[in-house]
C-alpha positions as CSV (number, residue, x, y, z in Angstrom):
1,X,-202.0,171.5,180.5
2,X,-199.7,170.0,178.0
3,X,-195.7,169.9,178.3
4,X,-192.9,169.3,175.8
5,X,-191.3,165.5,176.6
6,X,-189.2,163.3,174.8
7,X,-188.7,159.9,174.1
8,X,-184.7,158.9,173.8
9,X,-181.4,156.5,174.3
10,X,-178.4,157.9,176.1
11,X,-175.0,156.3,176.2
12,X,-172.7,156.6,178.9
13,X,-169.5,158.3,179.5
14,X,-166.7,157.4,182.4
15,X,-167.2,154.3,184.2
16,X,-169.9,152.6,182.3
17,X,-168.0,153.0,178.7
18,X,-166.8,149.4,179.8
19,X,-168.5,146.5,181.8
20,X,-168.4,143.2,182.2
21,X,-171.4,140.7,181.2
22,X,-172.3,140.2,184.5
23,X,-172.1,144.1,185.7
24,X,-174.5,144.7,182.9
25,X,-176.8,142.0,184.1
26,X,-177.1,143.2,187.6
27,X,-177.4,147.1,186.5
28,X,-180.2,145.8,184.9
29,X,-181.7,143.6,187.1
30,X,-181.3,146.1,189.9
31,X,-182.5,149.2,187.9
32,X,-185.9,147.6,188.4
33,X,-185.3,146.5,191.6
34,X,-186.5,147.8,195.3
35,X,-184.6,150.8,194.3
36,X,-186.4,151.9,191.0
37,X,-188.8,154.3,192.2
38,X,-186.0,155.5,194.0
39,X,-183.4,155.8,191.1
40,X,-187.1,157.5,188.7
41,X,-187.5,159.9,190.9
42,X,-184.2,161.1,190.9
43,X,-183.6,160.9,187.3
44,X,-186.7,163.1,186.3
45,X,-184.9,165.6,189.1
46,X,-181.8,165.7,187.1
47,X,-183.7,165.8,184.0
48,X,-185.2,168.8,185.0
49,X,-182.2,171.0,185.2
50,X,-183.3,174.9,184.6
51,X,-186.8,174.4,185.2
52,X,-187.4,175.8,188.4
53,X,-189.8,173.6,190.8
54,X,-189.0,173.9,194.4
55,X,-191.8,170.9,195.2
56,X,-190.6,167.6,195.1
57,X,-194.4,166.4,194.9
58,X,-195.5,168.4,191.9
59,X,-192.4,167.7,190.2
60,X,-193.2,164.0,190.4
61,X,-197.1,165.0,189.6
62,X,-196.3,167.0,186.9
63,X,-194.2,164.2,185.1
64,X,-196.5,160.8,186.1
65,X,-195.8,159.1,183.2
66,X,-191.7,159.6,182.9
67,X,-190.2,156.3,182.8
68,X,-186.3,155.3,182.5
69,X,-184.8,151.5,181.9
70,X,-181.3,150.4,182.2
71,X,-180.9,148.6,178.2
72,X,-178.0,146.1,177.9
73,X,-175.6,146.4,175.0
74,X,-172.9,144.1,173.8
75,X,-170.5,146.2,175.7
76,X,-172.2,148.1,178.4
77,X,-175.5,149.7,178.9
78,X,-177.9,152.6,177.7
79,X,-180.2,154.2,179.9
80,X,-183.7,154.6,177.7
81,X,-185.9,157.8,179.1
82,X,-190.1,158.1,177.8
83,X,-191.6,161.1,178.6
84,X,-188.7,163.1,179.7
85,X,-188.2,166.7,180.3
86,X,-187.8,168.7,176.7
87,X,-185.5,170.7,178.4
88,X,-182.6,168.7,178.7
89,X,-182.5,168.2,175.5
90,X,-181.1,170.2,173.0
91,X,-182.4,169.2,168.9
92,X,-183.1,165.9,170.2
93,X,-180.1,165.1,171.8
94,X,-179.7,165.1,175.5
95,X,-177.0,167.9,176.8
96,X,-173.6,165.9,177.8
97,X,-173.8,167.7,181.4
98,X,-177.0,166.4,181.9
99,X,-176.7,163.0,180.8
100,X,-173.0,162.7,183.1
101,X,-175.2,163.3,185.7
102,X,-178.0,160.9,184.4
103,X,-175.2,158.2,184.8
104,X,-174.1,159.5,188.0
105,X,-177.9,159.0,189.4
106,X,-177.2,155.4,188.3
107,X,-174.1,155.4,190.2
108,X,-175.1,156.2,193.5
109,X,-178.3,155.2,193.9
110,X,-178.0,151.4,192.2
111,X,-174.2,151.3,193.5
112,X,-174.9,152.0,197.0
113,X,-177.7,149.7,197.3
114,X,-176.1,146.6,195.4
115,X,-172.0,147.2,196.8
116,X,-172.7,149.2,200.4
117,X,-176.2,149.2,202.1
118,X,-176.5,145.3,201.5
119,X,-172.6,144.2,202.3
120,X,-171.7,142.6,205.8
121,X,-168.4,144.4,205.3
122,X,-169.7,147.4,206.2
123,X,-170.9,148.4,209.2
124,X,-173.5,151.0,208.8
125,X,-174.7,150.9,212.9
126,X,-171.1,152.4,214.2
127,X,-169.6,155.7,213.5
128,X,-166.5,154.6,212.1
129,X,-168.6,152.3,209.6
130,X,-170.4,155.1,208.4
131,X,-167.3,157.4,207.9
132,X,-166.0,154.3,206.0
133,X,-169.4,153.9,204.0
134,X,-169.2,157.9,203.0
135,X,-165.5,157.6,202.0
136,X,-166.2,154.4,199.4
137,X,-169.2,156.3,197.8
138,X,-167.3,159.2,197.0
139,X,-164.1,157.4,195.9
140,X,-166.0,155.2,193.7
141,X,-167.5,158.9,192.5
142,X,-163.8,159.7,191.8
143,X,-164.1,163.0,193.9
144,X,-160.8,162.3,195.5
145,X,-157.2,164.0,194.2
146,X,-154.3,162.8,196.0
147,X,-152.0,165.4,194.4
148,X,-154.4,168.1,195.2
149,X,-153.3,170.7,198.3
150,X,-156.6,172.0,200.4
151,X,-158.5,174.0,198.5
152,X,-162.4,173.1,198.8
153,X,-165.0,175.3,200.0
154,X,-168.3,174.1,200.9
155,X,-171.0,176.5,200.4
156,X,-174.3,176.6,202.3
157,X,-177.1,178.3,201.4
158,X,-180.9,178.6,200.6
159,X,-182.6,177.6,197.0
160,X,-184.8,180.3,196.9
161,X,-182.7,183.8,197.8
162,X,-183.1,187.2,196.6
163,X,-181.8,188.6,193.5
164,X,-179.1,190.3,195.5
165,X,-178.0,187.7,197.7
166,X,-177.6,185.8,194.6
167,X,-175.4,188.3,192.9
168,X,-173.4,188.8,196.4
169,X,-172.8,184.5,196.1
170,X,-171.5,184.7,192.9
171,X,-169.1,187.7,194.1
172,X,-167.8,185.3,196.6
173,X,-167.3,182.9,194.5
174,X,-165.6,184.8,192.3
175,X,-163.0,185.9,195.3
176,X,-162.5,182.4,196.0
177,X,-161.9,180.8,193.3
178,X,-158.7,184.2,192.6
179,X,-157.5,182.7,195.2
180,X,-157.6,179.1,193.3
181,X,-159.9,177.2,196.1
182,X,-162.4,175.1,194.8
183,X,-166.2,174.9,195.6
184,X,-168.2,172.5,197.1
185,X,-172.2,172.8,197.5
186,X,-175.9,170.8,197.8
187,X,-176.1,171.7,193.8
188,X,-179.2,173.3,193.7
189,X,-179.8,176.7,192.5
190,X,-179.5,180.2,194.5
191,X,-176.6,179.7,197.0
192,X,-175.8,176.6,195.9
193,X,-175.7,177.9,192.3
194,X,-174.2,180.9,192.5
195,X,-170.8,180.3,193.9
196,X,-169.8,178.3,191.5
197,X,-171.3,180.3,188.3
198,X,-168.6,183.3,190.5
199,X,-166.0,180.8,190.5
200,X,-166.0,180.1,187.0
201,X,-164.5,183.5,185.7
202,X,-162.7,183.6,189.1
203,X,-160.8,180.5,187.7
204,X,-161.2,181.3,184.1
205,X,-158.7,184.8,184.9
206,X,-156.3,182.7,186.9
207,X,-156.4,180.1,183.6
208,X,-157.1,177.5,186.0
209,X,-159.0,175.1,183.7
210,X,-159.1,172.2,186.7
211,X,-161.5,174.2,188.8
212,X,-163.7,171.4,191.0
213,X,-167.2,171.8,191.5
214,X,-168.4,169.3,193.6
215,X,-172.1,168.8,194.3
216,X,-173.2,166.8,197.3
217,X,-177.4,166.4,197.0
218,X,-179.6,163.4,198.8
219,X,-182.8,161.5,197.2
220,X,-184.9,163.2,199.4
221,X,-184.0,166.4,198.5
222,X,-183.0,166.0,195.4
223,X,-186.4,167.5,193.5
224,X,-185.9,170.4,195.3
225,X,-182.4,171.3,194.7
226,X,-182.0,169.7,191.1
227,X,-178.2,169.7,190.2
228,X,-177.5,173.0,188.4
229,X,-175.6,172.5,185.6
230,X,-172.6,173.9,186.3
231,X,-171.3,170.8,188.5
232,X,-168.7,168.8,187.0
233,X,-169.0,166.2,189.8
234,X,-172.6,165.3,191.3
235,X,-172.7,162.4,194.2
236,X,-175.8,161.7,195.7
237,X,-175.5,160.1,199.0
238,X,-177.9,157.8,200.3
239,X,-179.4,160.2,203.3
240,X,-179.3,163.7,204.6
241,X,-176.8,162.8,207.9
242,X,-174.1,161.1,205.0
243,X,-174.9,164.0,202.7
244,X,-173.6,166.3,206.3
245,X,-170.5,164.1,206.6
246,X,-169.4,164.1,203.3
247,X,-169.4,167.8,203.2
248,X,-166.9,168.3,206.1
249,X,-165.2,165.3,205.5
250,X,-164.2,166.9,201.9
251,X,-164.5,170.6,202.4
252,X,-161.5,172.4,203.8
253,X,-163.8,175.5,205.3
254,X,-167.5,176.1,205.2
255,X,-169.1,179.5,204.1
256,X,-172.6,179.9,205.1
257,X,-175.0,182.7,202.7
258,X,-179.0,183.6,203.9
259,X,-181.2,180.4,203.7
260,X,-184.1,179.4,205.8
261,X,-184.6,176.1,207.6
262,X,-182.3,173.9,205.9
263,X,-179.1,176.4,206.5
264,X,-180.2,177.0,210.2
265,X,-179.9,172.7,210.3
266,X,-176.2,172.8,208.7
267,X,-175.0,175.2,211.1
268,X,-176.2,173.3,213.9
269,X,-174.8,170.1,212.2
270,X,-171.3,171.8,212.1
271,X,-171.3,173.6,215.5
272,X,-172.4,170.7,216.5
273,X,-169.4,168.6,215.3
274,X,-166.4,171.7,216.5
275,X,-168.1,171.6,220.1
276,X,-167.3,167.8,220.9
277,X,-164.3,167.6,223.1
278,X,-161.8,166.0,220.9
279,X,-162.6,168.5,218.0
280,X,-161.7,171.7,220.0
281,X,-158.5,172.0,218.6
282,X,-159.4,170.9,214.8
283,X,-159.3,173.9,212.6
284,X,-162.1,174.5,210.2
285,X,-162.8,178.0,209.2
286,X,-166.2,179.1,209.1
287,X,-167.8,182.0,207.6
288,X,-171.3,183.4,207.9
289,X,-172.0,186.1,204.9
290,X,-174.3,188.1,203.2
291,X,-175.2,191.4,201.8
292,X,-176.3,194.1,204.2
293,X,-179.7,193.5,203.4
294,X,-178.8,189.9,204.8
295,X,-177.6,191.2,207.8
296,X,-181.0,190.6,210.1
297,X,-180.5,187.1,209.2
298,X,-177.0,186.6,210.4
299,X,-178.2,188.7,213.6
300,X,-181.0,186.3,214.3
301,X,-179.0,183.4,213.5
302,X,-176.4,184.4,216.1
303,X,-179.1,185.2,218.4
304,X,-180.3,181.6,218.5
305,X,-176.8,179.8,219.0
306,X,-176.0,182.0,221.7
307,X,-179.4,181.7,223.5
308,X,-179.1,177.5,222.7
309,X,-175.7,176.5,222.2
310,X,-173.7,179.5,223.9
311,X,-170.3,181.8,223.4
312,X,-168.5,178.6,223.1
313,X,-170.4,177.8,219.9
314,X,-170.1,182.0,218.7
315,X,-166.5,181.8,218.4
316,X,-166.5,178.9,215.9
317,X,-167.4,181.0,213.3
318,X,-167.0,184.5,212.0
319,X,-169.7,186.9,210.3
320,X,-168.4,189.3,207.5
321,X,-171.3,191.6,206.0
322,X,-170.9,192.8,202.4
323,X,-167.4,192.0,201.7
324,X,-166.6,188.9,199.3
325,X,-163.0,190.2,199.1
326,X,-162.7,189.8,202.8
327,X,-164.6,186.8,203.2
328,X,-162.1,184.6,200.6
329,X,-159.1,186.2,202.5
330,X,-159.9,184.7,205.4
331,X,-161.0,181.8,204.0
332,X,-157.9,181.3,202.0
333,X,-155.6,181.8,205.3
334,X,-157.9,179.5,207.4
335,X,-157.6,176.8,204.5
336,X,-153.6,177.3,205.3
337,X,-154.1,176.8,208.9
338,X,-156.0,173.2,207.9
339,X,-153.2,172.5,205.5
340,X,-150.3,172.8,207.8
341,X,-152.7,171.0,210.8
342,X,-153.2,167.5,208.5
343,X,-149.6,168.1,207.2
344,X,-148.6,168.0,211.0
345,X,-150.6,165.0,211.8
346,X,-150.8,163.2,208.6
347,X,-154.0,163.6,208.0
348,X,-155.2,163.7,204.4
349,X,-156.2,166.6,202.1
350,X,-158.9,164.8,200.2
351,X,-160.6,163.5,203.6
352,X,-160.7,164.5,207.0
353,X,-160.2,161.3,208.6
354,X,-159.6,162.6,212.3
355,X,-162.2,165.0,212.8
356,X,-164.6,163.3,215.7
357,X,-168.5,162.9,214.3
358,X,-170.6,160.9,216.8
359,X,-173.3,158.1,216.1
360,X,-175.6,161.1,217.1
361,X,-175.0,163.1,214.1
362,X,-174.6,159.7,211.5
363,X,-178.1,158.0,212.2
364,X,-180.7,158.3,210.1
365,X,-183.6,160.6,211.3
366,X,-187.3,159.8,210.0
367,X,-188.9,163.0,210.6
368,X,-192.3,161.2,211.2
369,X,-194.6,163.3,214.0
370,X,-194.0,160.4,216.6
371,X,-190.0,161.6,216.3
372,X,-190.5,164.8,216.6
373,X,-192.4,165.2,219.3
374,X,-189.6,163.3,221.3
375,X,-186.7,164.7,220.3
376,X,-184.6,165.9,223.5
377,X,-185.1,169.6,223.4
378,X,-183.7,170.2,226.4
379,X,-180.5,172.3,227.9
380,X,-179.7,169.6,230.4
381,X,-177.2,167.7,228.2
382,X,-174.3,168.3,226.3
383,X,-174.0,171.4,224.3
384,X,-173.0,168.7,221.2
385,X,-176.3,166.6,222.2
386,X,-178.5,169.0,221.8
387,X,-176.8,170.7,218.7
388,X,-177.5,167.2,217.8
389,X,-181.2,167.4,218.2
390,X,-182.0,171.0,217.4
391,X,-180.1,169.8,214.1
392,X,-183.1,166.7,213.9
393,X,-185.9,169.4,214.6
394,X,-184.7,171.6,211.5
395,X,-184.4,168.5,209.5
396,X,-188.0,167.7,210.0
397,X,-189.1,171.4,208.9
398,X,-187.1,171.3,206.2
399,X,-189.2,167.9,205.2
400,X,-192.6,169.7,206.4
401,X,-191.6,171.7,203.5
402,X,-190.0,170.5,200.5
403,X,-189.7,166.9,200.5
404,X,-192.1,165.2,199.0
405,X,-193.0,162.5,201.8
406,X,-192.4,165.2,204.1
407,X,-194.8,167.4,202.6
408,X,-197.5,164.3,202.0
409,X,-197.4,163.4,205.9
410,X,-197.9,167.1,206.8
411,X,-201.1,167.2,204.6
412,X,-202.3,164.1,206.1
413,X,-201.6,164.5,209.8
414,X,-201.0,167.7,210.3
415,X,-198.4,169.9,212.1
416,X,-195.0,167.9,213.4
417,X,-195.3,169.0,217.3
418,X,-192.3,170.2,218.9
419,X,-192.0,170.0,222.9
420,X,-188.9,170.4,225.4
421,X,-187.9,173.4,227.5
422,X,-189.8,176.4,227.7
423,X,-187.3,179.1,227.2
424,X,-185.9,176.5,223.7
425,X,-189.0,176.7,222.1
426,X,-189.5,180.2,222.8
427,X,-185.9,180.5,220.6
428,X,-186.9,177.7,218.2
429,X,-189.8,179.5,217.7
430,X,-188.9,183.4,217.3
431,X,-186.1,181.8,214.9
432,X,-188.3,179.5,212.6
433,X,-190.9,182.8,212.8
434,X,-188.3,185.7,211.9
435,X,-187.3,183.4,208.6
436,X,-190.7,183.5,207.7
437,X,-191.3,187.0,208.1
438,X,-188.3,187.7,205.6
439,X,-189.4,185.0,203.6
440,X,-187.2,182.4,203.8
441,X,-190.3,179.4,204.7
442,X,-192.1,180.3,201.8
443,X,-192.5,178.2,198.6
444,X,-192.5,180.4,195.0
445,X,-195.5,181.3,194.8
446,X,-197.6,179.5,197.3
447,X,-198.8,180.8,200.8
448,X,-196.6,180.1,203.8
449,X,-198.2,177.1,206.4
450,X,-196.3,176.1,209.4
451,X,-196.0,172.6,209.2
452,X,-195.0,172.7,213.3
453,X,-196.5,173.8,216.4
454,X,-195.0,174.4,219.5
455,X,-196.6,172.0,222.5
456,X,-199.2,173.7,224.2
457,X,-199.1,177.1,222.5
């Protein structure tokens, strides 16, 4: 089957209007570094704005032979695509929104590698490190507004919802943004899309032509979740446990719409994060919504962190079913509560220094079947512990699923295997099996295959 591509030269906008010689020898050297296939594979995602593909692999199957080069100019650089998308292009040039996040690809992915990951200064083993790694890559973003009061919502949510959980997000959004907060999301489409397609007539009534929409993705997930083209700022953090941080390290409250295996992991993340001791008197409103017909998920949901995490967990959070207006009213006072609590202690609005995230929820987790299976699935520890690894265990099905190496491992050696206590994997189980039966672990168009099994069922 043939598809449309095309062959072109971008020039930059923002911080690459300007180099030195020597920061446009090393882009170029390090475009075709270790890191290329890296920085190719999320390129072509970004490239492929509006074409729906929730499949990493056949994304990158699809487009074999797309290539992209960092050229050197007298000034600065270009970036030169072959092959690309057709679609982000619009009579031969390359829409500005696109390319911004073209060069924002470029950004992360060579910056992070070159300035961060390979700099003694910073210590990516302890958790203060890492906080201080997440902060520089989304200053060097330019994400931060000093002048700015708190007024970021992060939005959580699946990429492939119903029609009318999709309308109810954009309601939301709407209400939010009447109430002049901002939205945060992963970028992708469905809930992470429609929030802040709402929010643009929600700010566009209030005239509030400085609306923020911030979009936090990962390369592994990328493909997936392609930026949707309404961001105005896209980071891409170097793994899925920074990707966590950053979001309630910048985000002022958290609402959570339907999803599947990748929201479940979120919640966990968070609820994880409020239980530990020295957070229990942080506030950080959070809001689980839907439309009534969303309702069952919320109920299952609930179900879970009760049976897992217990009451102490529930009252984190409040569910409001069917009522956007509702849900940014209590958003918007809970955003006052944070206000006055860093104003109190000093904290800052643009990032939430003091909140307490432990090594357990910063390291890197391979979701390779050797991890899995010994992941500590067991009540016998800290309710934050095993938030903590619950939060790994979703992490891998989301990978089972729609990561491409995630995906490629599943093919090749079959179904991760999950094993702890009896009565958790009953709950793990009925949870990960109730999203399926609404259809929240099924790709567009392809049968659903568990890529787990429960040890010894």
């Amino acid at each position: 089957m043939s598809i449309d591509v095309v062959d072109a030269e971008v020039s930059p906008t923002g911080p690459f209007d300007i180099l030195s010689k020597y920061e446009i020898h090393k882009l170029t050297d390090d475009s075709r570094g270790p890191q290329y296939q890296l920085f190719r594979n999320c390129s072509l995602a970004v490239l492929n704005c509006g074409n729906y593909m929730d499949d990493g692999k056949e994304l990158l199957e699809k487009y074999a032979d797309f290539d992209i080069s960092v050229i050197p100019t007298e000034r600065g650089i270009k970036l030169k695509v072959a092959n690309a998308p057709a679609s982000a292009f619009v009579d031969g040039k390359m829409i500005r929104g696109i390319a911004e996040h073209l060069f924002a690809v470029l950004r992360d992915i060579i910056y992070v590698n070159s300035e961060i990951t390979g700099d003694p200064r910073y210590d990516l083993v302890s958790a203060q490190g890492i906080t201080d790694a997440v902060f520089h890559i989304l200053r060097n973003a330019d994400t931060f507004n000093r002048t700015r009061s708190p007024r970021l919502v992060v939005c959580w949510g699946g990429h492939s919802i119903s029609r009318e959980e999709y309308d109810y997000t954009k309601q939301v959004g709407y209400e939010l943004a009447l109430r002049s907060l901002d939205i945060c999301t992963g970028c992708g489409p469905g809930a992470m899309k429609g929030p802040m397609k709402g929010a643009t007539i929600g700010h566009a009534k209030q005239r509030d032509r400085n609306g923020q929409y911030l979009g936090i993705s990962e390369p592994g997930i990328i493909a997936a979740e392609a930026p949707n083209p309404i961001v105005n700022q896209l980071v891409i953090m170097p793994d899925i446990e920074k990707r966590l941080e950053a979001f309630v390290r910048t985000g002022h409250g958290i609402v959570v719409f339907p999803g599947g295996a990748g929201t479940a992991e979120e919640i966990l993340y968070l609820l994880g994060i409020l239980l530990h001791e020295e957070n229990r008197q942080h506030p950080f409103p959070l809001i689980f919504t839907g439309p009534t017909s969303a309702a069952d998920y919320f109920i299952r949901i609930d179900q879970f962190i009760a049976n897992t995490l217990g009451e102490s967990a529930r009252s984190r959070y409040q569910i409001i079913i069917d009522d956007p207006a509702e849900v940014a009213r209590q958003m918007a006072a809970g955003i006052q509560d944070v206000r006055q609590h860093r104003k109190e202690t000093g904290d800052a609005y643009y990032y939430n220094w003091q909140l307490k995230i432990s090594a357990e929820f910063q390291r890197p987790f391979a979701p390779t079947h050797e991890n899995m299976r010994k992941l500590a699935l067991h009540t016998n520890q800290e309710p934050y512990l095993l938030a903590a690894n619950l939060r790994r265990a979703f992490s891998g099905i989301v990978s089972g699923n729609v990561k491409d190496e995630g995906i490629r491992n599943v093919e090749k050696n079959g179904p991760y295997e999950l094993a702890g206590d009896p009565a958790l994997m009953h709950s793990i189980d009925t949870l990960l099996k109730s999203f399926a039966k609404q259809q929240r672990m099924k790709l567009p168009g392809k049968e659903y295959i568990p890529c787990y099994r429960i040890a010894g069922s």
